[in-house]
N, C-alpha and C positions, 0 to 999 in steps of 0.2 A: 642294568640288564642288557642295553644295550650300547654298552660300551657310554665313554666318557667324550661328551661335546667340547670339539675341539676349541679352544680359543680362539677367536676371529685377533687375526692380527692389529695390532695398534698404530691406527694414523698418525700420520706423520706430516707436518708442514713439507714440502719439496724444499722449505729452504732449509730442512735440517737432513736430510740426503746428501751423501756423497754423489760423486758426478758418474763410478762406476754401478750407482744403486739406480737413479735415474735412465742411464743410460739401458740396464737392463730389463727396466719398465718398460720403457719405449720399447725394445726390442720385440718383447715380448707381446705389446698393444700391437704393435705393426704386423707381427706373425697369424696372431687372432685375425685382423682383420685380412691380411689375404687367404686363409685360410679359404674363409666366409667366402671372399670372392671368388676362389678356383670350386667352392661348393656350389654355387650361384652358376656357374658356366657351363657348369659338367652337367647340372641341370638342366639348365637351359638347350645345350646343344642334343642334349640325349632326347626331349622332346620335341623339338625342330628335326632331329635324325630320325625320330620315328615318324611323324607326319610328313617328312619331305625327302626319305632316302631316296628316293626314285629320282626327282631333282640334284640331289646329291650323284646318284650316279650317274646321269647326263652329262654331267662335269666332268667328272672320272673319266670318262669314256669317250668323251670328244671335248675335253676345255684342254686338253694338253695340245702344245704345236706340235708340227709333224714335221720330219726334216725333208725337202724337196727338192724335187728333181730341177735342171734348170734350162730355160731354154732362152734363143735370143730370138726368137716370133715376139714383133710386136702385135699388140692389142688394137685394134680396129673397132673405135667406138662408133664409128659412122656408119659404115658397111650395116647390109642389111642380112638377118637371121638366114645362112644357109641348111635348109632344109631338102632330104634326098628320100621319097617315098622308096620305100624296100621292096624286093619283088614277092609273088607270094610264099615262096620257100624261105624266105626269111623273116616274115612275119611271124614269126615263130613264139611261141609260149616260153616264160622264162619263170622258173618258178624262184620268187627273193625272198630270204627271210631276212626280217626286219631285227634293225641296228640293236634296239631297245629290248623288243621281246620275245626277241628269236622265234616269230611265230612263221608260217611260210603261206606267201600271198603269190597268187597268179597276176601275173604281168605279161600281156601282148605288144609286139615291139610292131608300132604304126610306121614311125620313117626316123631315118636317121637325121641329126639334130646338131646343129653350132651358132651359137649367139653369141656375141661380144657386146658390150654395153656399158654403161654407169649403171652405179648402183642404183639407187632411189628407195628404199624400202627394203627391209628383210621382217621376218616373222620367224619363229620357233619358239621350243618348248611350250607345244601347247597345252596348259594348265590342268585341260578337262582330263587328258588322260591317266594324271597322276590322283584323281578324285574316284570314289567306288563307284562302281558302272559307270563312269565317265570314258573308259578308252573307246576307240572308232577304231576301224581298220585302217581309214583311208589316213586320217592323222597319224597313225605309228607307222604308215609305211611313206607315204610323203612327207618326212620329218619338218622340211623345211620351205617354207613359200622366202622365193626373192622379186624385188619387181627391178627392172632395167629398165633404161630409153636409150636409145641411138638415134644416128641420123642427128640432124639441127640441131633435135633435142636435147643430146650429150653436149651441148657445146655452154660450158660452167654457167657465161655469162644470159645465156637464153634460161638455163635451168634455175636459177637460183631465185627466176620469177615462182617456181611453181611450188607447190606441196604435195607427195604422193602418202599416201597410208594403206597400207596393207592390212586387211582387215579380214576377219576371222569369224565362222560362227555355225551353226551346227549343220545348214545345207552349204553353204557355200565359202570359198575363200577368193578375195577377189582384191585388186589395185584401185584406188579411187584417187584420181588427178583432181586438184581446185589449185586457183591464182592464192598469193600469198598476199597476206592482209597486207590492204595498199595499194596493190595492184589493180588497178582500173581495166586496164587494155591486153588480152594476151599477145604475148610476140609472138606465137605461131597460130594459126588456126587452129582451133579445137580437133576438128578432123584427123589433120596431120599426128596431132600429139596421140591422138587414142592411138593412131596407127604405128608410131613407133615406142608405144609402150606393151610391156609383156610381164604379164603375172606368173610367172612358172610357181609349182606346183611340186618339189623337188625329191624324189629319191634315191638317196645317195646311196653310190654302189655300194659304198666301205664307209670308215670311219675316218679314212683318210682324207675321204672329198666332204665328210661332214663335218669335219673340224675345221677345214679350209674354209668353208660357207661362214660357220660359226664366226670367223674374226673378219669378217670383208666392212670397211665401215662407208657411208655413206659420201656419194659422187668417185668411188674406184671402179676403176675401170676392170673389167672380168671376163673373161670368156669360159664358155663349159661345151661341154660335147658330150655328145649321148644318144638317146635316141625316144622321142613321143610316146606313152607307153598309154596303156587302159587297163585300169585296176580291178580285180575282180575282188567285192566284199564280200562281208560273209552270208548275208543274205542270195547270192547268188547273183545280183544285179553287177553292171559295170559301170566303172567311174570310167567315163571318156573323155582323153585330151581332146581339146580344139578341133584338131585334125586326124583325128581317128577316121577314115574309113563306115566305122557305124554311128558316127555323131548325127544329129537330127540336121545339122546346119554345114559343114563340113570346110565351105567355104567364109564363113565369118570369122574375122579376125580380130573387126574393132576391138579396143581394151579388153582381148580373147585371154582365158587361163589356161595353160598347157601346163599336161601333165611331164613330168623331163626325168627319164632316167640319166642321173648325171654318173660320167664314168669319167671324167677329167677336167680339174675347175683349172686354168690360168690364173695368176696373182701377177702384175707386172712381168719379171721372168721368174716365176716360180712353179713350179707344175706340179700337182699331185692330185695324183691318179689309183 
């Protein structure tokens, strides 16, 4: 009725196989088995793609380099953060939309901004946003916190006593100096070192200056320019750099976080803008 049960084929010792019978056994086991594994992959990547495209496209979007412009300005890691208060016709509203989610945030430009440094610390892709009600305004539009030291500080063999970590969390994002294990004695004063280190707070005009942030790695020397900004959320409240004009403290600098509208990173002679 329903047809006739085919015969299972008749084992065979391998040693009574020809060498093209075997050989297209194997063939055949091997094809099965990668099959299985590009099934395996295709899985896998397509649920890592659904949970994490948004990560995926941060890469997309700023993991690629950027070809730059070039200049022969050297980097001045010593020299101190040149900062130029704006008048008030220039303090002007800048309305930015952001890299990621093309939403559009109010930006007030406090003073214009140029820091040269080592590195010490970077921060991005922060996690929370890519989670359900996890985005912030102030995280999608300050993509990216870096920390610098200059002055004594930048000088390798002084640095290489210290540890910085850049640390992240739902009110605040901030640079945290400690001696490295071992280290008994600081070579500079505490004082000094809060005073030439800086937490910026970074958002990048383009994708061009976020990509450049993206690959800087640790003790390069960097310079940005831009200009001190104050963030307005959606709550209506402002996020205040350091040196805003309407900050509660205006003059405190100690290990200060400034917010930094960056509009041209330096890489040795590399510029992009």
């Amino acid at each position: 009725m329903f047809g006739k049960k085919q015969p299972e084929p008749e084992w065979r010792d391998f040693r009574e196989k020809t060498y093209d019978e075997l050989e297209r056994e194997v063939d055949a086991a091997y094809g099965e088995e990668v099959r299985k594994r590009n099934i395996t992959i295709a899985i896998v990547a397509a649920v890592l793609l659904f949970f994490f495209h948004d990560v995926a496209g941060f890469w997309l979007r700023f993991g690629l380099p950027r070809i730059p412009k070039k200049t022969e300005q050297i980097i001045n890691v010593v020299e101190n953060p040149f900062e130029n208060e704006l008048p008030e016709e220039e303090s002007s509203l800048l309305n930015y939309t952001t890299l990621e989610d093309k939403d559009s945030v109010e930006l007030v430009k406090q003073a214009s901004y140029s820091i040269s440094g080592r590195v010490v610390a970077k921060n991005f892709l922060f996690w929370g946003n890519y989670l359900p009600g996890g985005k912030r305004t102030f995280q999608s539009t300050a993509l990216f916190d870096l920390g610098l030291v200059w002055g004594d500080l930048s000088d390798k063999k002084i640095l290489k006593n210290y540890a910085f970590y850049s640390a992240k969390d739902t009110q605040a994002r901030s640079l945290y100096p400690t001696l490295k294990l071992g280290v008994k004695h600081p070579p500079l004063p505490w004082p000094y070192v809060r005073n030439h280190m800086l937490h910026l707070n970074i958002v990048p005009a383009n994708a061009r200056v976020m990509s450049a942030l993206v690959y800087l790695f640790k003790y390069q020397p960097v310079k940005l320019d831009g200009y001190l900004v104050d963030v307005k959320l959606d709550d209506g409240r402002w996020k205040r750099s350091g040196m805003s004009k309407f900050s509660a403290n205006p003059n405190s600098r100690t290990g200060a976080s400034e917010i930094m509208y960056v509009t041209r990173v330096q890489v040795g002679k590399r510029v992009y803008e």
